[in-house]
C-alpha positions as CSV (number, residue, x, y, z in Angstrom):
1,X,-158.3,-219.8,-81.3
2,X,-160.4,-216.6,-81.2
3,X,-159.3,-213.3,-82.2
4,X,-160.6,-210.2,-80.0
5,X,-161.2,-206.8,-80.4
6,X,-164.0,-204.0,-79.7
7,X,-165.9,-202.2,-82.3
8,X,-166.7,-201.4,-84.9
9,X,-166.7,-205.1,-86.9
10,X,-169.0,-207.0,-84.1
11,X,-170.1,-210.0,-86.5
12,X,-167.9,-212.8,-87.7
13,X,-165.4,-213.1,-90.1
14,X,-166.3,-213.3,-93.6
15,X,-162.4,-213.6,-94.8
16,X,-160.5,-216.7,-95.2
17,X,-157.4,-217.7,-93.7
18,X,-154.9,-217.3,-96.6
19,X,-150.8,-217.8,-97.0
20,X,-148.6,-218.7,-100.0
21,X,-148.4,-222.1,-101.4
22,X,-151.4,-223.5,-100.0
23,X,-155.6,-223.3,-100.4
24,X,-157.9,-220.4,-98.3
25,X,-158.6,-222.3,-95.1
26,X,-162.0,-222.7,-95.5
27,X,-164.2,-225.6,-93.4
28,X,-163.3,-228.0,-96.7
29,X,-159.9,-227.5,-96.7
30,X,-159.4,-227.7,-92.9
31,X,-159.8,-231.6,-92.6
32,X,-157.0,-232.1,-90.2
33,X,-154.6,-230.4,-88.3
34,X,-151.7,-228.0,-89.8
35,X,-148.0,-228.9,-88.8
36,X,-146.2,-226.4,-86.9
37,X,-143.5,-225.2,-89.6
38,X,-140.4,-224.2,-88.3
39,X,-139.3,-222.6,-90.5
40,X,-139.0,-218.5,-91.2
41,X,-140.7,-217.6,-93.7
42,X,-142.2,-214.2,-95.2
43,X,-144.8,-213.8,-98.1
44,X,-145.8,-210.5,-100.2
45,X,-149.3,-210.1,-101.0
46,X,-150.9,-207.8,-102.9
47,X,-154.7,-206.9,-103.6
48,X,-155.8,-204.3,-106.0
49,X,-159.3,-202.9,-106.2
50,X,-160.9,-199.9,-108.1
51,X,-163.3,-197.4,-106.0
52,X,-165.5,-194.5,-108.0
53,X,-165.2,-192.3,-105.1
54,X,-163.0,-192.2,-101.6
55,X,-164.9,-193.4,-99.0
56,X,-165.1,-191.5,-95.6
57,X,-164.3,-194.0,-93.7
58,X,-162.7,-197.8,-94.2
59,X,-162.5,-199.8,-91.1
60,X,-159.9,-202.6,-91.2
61,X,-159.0,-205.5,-89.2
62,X,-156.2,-207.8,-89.7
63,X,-153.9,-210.5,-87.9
64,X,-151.2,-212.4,-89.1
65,X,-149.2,-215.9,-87.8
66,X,-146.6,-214.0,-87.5
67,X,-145.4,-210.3,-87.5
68,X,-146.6,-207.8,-90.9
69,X,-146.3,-204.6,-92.6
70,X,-149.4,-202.8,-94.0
71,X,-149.4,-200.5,-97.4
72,X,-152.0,-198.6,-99.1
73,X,-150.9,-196.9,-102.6
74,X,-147.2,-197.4,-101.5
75,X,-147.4,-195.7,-98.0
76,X,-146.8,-198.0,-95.2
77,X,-149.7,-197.4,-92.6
78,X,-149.2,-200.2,-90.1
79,X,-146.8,-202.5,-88.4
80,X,-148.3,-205.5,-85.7
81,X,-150.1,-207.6,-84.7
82,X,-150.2,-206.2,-81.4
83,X,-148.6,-208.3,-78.5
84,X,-151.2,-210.8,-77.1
85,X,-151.5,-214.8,-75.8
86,X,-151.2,-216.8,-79.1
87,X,-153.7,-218.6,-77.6
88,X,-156.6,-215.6,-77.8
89,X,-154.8,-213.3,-80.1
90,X,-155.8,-209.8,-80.4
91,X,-156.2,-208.4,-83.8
92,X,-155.4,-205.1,-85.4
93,X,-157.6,-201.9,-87.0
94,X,-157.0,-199.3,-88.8
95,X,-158.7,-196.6,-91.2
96,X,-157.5,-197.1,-94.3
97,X,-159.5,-194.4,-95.7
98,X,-157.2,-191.3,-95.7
99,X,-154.9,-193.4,-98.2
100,X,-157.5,-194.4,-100.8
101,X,-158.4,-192.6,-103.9
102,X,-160.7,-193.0,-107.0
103,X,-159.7,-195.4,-109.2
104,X,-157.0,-198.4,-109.3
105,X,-156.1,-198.6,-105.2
106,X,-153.5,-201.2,-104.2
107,X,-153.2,-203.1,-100.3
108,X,-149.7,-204.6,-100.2
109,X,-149.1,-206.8,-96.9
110,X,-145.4,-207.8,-96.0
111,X,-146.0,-210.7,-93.5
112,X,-143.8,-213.1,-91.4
113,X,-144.4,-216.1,-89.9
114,X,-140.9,-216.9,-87.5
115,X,-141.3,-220.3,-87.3
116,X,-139.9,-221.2,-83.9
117,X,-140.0,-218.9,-80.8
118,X,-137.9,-215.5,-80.8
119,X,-137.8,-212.9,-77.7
120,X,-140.7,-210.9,-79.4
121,X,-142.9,-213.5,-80.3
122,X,-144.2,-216.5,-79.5
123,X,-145.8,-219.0,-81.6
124,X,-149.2,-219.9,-81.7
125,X,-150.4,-223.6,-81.0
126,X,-150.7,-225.9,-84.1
127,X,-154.3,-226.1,-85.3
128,X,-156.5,-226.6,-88.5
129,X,-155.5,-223.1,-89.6
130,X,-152.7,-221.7,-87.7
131,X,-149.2,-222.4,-86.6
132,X,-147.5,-222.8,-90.3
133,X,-148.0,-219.0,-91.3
134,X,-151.6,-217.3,-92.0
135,X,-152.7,-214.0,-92.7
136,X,-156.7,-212.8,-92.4
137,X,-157.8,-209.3,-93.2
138,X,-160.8,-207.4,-93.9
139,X,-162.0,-204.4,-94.7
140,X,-165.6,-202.6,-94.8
141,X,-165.2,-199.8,-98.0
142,X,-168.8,-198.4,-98.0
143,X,-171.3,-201.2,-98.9
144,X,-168.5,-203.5,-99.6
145,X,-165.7,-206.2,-97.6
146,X,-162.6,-206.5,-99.0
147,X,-161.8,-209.8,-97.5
148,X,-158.7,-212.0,-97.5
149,X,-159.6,-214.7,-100.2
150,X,-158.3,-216.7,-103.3
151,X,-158.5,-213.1,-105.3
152,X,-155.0,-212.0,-103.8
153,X,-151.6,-212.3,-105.2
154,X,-148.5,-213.8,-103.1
155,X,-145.3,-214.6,-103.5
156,X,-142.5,-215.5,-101.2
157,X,-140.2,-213.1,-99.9
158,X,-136.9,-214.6,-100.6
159,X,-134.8,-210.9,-100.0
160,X,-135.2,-211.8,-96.5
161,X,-133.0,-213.3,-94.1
162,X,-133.5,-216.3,-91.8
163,X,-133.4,-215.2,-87.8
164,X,-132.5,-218.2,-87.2
């Protein structure tokens, strides 16, 4: 499956695939096809980073298997992904910039993978990475990506309840 969008990222992805419970999905790891998972499931992660200055601008792009909820420092800045074919899914952006500061900064993503079909989303075809919940994100800070990758923190978010 490809993910689309315009500017500004124009090169690959350098994030990994990531969800709770199981390895980045990197070319080693994806030997064989995932199994669709039916069930609903949502996952908290958490990545914290320190910056010496706020940056002008910071460019991110994320999708999730699923629906999400975007913080920086506590302030919830985006909701998505957008609606798209699972089969060439479009991927988000924002500028995280206006909510970072110097120091100890803190991305928090609430995401939710369904499970089985709803009337707002659909889900997307089992593959070696998707169709049993993944999130990907990245984010171009100055010099630096701030990628999805073994560094973050998850946990399952059992305060939720089922739709189905």
């Amino acid at each position: 499956m490809r993910l689309n969008h315009p500017e500004p990222f124009t090169a690959a992805w350098s994030a990994r695939w990531i969800w709770h419970g199981r390895p980045a999905i990197v070319s080693e790891t994806a030997t064989r096809p995932v199994q669709a998972d039916p069930a609903d499931r949502v996952v908290l992660f958490r990545r914290e980073f320190e910056l010496d200055a706020a940056p002008a601008s910071a460019p991110a792009r994320l999708w999730v298997d699923g629906r999400y909820v975007l913080y920086v420092n506590g302030t919830e800045i985006g909701r998505g992904p957008v609606r798209s074919d699972p089969r060439a899914a479009r991927y988000d952006m924002v500028d995280l910039a206006a909510h970072l500061k110097p120091g100890t900064n803190v991305i928090a993503i609430t995401a939710r993978h369904f499970g089985v079909a709803t009337s707002w989303w659909i889900p997307v075809p089992p593959s070696y990475s998707l169709g049993a919940g993944s999130l990907v994100f990245e984010a171009r800070i100055g010099d630096d990506l701030l990628i999805t990758d073994r560094s973050w923190r998850s946990s399952p978010g059992g305060a939720w309840t089922p739709v189905a």
